[in-house]
C-alpha positions as CSV (number, residue, x, y, z in Angstrom):
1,X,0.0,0.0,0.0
2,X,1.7,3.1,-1.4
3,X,2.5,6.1,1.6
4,X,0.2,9.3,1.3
5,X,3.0,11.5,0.5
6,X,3.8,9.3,-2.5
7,X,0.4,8.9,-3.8
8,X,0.0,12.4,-3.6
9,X,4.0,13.2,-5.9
10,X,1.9,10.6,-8.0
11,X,-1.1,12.6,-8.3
12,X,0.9,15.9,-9.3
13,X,3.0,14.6,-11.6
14,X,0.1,12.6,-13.4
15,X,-1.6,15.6,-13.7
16,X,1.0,17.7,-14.7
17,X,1.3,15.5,-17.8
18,X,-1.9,14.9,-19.0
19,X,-3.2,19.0,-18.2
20,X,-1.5,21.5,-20.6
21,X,-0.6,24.6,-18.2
22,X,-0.3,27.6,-20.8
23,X,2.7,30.3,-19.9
24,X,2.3,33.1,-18.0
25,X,4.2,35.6,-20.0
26,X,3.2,36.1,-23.9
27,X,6.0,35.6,-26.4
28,X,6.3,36.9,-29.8
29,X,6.1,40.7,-30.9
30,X,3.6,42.2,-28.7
31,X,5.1,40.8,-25.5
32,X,4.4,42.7,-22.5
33,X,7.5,43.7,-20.2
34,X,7.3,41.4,-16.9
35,X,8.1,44.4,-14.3
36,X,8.7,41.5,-11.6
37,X,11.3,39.5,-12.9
38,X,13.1,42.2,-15.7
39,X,12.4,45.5,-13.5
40,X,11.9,48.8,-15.3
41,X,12.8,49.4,-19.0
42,X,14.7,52.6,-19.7
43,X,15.9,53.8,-22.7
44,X,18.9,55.6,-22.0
45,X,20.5,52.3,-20.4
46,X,19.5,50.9,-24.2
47,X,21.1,53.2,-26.3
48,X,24.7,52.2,-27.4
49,X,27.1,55.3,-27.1
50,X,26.8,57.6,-29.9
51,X,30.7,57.9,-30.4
52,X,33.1,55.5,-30.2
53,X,35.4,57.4,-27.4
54,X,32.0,57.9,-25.2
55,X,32.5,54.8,-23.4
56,X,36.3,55.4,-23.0
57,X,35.4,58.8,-21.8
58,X,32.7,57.5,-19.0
59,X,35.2,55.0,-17.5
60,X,38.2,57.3,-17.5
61,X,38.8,57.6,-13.8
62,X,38.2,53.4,-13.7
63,X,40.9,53.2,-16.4
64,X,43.7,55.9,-14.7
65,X,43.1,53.8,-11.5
66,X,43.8,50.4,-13.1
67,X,46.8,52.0,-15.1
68,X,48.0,54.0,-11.7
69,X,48.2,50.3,-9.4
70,X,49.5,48.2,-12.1
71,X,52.0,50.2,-12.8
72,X,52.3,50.5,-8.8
73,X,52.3,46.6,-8.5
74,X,55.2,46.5,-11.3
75,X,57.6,49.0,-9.2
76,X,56.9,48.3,-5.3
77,X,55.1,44.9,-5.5
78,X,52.0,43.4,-4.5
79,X,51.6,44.6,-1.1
80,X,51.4,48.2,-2.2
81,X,48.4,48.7,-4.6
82,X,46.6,46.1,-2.0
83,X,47.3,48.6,1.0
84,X,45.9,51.7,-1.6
85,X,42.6,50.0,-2.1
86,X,41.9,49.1,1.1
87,X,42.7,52.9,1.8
88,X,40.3,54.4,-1.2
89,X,37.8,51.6,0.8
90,X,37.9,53.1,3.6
91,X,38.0,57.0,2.7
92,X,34.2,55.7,0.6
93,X,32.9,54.1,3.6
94,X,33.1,57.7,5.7
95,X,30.0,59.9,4.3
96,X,28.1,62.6,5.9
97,X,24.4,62.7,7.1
98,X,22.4,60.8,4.8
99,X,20.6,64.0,3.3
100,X,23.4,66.1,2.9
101,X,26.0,65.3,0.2
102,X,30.1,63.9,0.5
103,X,32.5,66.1,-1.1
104,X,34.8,63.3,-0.8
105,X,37.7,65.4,-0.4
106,X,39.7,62.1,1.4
107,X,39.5,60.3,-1.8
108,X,40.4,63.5,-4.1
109,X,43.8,63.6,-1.9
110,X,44.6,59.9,-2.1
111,X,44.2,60.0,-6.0
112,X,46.2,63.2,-6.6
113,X,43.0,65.3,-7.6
114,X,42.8,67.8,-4.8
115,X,44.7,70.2,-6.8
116,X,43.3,69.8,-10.2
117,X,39.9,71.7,-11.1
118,X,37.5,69.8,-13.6
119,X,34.1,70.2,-14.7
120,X,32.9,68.4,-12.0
121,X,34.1,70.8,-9.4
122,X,32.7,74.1,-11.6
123,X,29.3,72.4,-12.2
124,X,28.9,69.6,-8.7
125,X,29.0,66.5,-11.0
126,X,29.6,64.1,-8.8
């Protein structure tokens, strides 16, 4: 005499075969966007960059940091670009009040920016 439990894993799958469950989400051209699951569409994250050095441009400080520990790594050793990341780390961690905006002016010293003026000091880009 088969348990309860399995009778009922019987049941389900038994079912599950013979009862043709139709998808939830449409397919084809005139799919609707599943909020739940994809989250909300925006254009501007779809549009590829209009010029080729836009992308370059946008991860510029990403790029001069890589560029600034390897070369780092390749004159002092490992130990040294380690000890610099945990340090910009730690200077991002500190903030102010929650409504009231970071200056950052730790992490403009430890990357050699404090004495440079950009468009993001003139116009608060940050």
């Amino acid at each position: 005499m088969p348990l309860p439990a399995e009778n009922a894993r019987g049941l389900g799958s038994q079912l599950k075969d013979s009862i043709p469950v139709p998808e939830l989400s449409a397919s084809g051209p005139f799919e609707s966007h599943d909020l739940l699951r994809k989250g909300f569409s925006c254009v501007k994250n779809e549009l590829l960059p209009s010029h080729p050095l836009e992308l370059s441009e946008k991860n510029f400080q990403l790029n001069q940091d890589k560029m600034n520990l390897s070369t780092l790594r390749n004159i002092q050793g490992l130990f040294a670009p380690l000890k610099l990341q945990m340090e910009f780390k730690a200077v991002q961690q500190v903030q102010r009040l929650p409504f009231l905006p970071s200056s950052n002016l730790s992490l403009d010293i430890l990357r050699g920016n404090d004495e440079t003026v950009g468009f993001e000091d003139i116009l608060n880009g940050k």
